[in-house]
C-alpha positions, 0 to 999 in steps of 0.5 A: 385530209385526203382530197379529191385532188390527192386521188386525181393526181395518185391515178394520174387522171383529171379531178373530173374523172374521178367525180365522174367515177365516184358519182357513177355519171358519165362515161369512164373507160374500166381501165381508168375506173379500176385505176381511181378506185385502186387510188381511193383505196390506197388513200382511203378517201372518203368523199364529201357527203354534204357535196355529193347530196348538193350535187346529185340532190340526194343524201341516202338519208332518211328523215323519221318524224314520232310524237314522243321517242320516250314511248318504247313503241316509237324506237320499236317502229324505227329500230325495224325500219333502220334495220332494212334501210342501213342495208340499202345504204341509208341512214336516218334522221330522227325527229321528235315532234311532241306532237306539234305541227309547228315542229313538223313543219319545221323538221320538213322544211330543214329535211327538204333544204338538205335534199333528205331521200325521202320521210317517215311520219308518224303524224296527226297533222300532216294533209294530202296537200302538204305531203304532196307539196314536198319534193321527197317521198312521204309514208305515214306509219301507225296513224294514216293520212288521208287520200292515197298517201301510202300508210302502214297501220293497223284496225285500231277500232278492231283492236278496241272490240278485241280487248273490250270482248276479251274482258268480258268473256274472263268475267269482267261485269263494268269496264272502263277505258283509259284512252288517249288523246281525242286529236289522235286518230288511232286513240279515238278508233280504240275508243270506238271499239270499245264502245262497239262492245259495252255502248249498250251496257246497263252500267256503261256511263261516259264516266268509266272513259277518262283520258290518260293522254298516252301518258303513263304518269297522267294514267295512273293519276286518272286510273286511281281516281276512277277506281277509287270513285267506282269500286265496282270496275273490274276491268280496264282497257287502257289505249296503249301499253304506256297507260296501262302499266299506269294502271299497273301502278295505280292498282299497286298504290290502291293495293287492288289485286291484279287481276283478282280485283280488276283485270288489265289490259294494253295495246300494243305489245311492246317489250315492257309488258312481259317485264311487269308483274304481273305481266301485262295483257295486250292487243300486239302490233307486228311492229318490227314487219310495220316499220319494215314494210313502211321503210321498203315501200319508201325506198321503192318510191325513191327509186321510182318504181310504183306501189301495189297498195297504199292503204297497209292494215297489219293483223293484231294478236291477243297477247293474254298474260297474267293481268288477265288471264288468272282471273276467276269468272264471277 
């Protein structure tokens, strides 16, 4: 293996010049520069990385922290920011947090000790405090963390009124609402939204809410109760895409027509809903410029240079498709 010695002596120069070349710190006239660099090709040198991250306390990495890399959503949000972040030379850490602070605390403080550049966190725990008491920049994504830490997300309550509305105007006369888990901020404001739209409903009960827990499992095993117990729904609005082909399922096994017999639709429009049958409706996030803009505000924190806005809202699409949109108004 090629050392630093080898292209020091191959260039006819001493081992700290060529520190001093490859850290770009100090001054190296060209003519010695040109000759190290031509040494480290010739000898296809490749520099320690884990020195060069002690020594300039920096790694041109990037740690991403999400609750659960099985949800399709997530590997979504981090192919978008990996692209944009492999061309500005860094790599990315991925982290799986099951949604547990004690492994975020953890996956932190490692991401600190190997000098990571800066973080990505989809996260329901983290405060102001602590992600101001780490030495890397922080960004939030998909659930906003309180104060000025710089977020990218979208109005979920919004999105909740959209899908809740839309359901109404194809007919739908008692809706219900798959949510997801009451800790996540994100579950609770499509929650809302929903309630905005049918709250005052004669046959609105807090029994057609049951709690799917962005689960798919866990929501076809609620969603069948529900419509057995309640054969008048006709709608559903299911928190995000992995609860509602749940609901997908659970219709199939109670051989209810979708959307003939009860109507469905998602949030978050990630590739698995045009895959179904039927096709699934959904409130789409623009995921790939969400995770793209989250991973360039990042790279500007690292460099130093400041944020025009802290607080990013991305605007939601109805996608309207076949679990929906053949449905015969009543």
């Amino acid at each position: 293996m090629t050392t630093i010695k080898d292209v020091a002596k191959e260039a006819n120069v001493s081992v700290a010049t060529v520190s001093r070349v490859l850290n770009q710190s100090g001054y190296v006239n060209n003519n010695t520069k040109k000759r190290v660099e031509q040494a480290i090709e010739r000898l296809d040198y490749q520099p320690n990385s884990v020195a060069r991250s002690l020594f300039k306390k920096e790694s041109k990495t990037i740690g991403f922290i999400v609750p659960d890399i099985s949800n399709p959503f997530f590997p979504m949000l981090v192919r978008a920011a990996e692209d944009y972040l492999n061309k500005k030379g860094f790599t990315i850490i991925l982290c799986n947090s099951d949604e547990e602070i004690e492994k975020e605390q953890e996956y932190l403080n490692v991401m600190k000790q190997k000098y990571v550049d800066g973080v990505i966190a989809v996260s329901n725990h983290l405060t102001k405090e602590q992600v101001e008491s780490y030495p890397m920049p922080i960004v939030a994504l998909d659930r906003p963390i309180e104060g000025d830490i710089p977020s990218f997300s979208v109005d979920n309550r919004a999105g909740g009124v959209m899908a809740t509305e839309y359901l109404k105007e194809i007919g739908c006369r008692k809706i219900a609402h798959i949510r997801g888990p009451e800790q996540v901020l994100n579950a609770t404001e499509r929650y809302k939204g929903y309630v905005d739209v049918v709250g005052n409903e004669k046959w609105f009960s807090s029994s057609l809410v049951v709690h799917g827990e962005y689960d798919k499992k866990i929501a076809t095993q609620v969603a069948k109760k529900l419509l057995q117990e309640q054969p008048d729904i006709d709608g559903v609005f299911a928190g995000n895409d992995m609860m509602a082909l749940g609901v997908l399922k659970a219709a199939e096994e109670l051989e209810l027509h979708v959307p003939e017999d009860v109507a469905v639709i998602g949030f978050d429009g990630i590739d698995l809903t045009e895959m179904t049958s039927p096709e699934l409706s959904t409130i789409s996030q623009p995921l790939f410029d969400v995770g793209t803009k989250a991973a360039m505000a990042l790279v500007d924190m690292i460099q130093g240079r400041n944020l025009s806005e802290t607080k990013n809202l991305f605007p939601l699409t109805l996608m309207k498709r076949q679990s929906t949109i053949f449905r015969k108004e009543v």
